[in-house]
N, C-alpha and C positions, 0 to 999 in steps of 0.2 A: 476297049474304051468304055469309061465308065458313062451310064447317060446322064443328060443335064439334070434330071428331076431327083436323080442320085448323090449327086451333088450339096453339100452346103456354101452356098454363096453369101447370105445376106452376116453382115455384122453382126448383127445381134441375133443368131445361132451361135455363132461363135463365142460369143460373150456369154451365151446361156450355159453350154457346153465348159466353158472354163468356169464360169460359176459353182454349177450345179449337178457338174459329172462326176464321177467315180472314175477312180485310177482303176483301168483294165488288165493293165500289164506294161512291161517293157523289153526291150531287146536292148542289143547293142546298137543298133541302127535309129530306134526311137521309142517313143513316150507314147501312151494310148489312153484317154480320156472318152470313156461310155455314158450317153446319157439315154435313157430309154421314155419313149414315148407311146399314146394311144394311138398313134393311127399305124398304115401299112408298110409304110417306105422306110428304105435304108439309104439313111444319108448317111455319107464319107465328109471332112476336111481336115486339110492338110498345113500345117503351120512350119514353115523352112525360114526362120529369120534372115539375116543378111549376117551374123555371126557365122551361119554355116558357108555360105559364099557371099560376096559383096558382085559377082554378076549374075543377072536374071536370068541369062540363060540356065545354068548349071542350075539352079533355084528349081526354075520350068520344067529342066528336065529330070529332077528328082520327084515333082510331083503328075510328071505324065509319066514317068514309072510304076509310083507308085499306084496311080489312080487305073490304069492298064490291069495290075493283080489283081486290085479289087473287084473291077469290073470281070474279071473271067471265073471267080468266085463270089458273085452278088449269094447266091441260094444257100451259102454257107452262114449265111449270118440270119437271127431273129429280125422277125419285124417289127418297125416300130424302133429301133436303134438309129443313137444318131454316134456316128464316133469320128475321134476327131487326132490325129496322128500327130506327133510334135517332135521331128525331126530331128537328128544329133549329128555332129559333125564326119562322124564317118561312115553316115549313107553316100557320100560322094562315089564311096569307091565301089558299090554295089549295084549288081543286075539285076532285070527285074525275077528270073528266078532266086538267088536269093532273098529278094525282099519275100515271095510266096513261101520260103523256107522258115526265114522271119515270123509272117504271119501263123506258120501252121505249128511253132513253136508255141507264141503267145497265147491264140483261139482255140489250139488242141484240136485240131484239125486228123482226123485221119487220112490217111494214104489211100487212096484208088484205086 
């Protein structure tokens, strides 16, 4: 689980983020918006419209999948990153290893 301080919650992160980010990459699965900042922490948020499901649940549980991966690779990422994930219609069908397969295509991740 990803922890709360890890997190972007407040609106206007997220507005800053769509403003003022840089396209980081993309998958099949979704969209990745980098913005980088001066201090220590890595925030994550995750943007799932109601295009991709019109229930919350299904919504919910695309981004406590994803937010799960993240959290068990925090130390892979730079500090001071704020990134912000924007979801496509066929994360539905995806586990959350996939999604970290996802991820280590995008990030360039090595293998362990």
């Amino acid at each position: 689980m990803l922890k709360k301080r890890n997190r972007i919650s407040k609106r206007s992160e997220f507005e800053e983020i769509r403003k003022d980010g840089v396209f980081g990459g993309f998958s099949r699965f979704f969209g990745v918006l980098m913005l980088d900042k001066k201090d220590k922490e890595v925030k994550f948020g995750a943007i799932i419209s109601k295009k991709i499901s019109k229930k919350a649940v299904e919504r919910n549980k695309i981004k406590r999948r994803l937010m799960e991966v993240l959290g068990r690779n925090l130390e892979k990422f730079d500090q001071g990153k704020r990134i912000l994930f924007l979801a496509k219609k066929e994360v539905l069908e995806i586990k959350p290893i996939g999604i970290e397969v996802e991820l280590k295509k995008i990030f360039g991740w090595k293998e362990e």
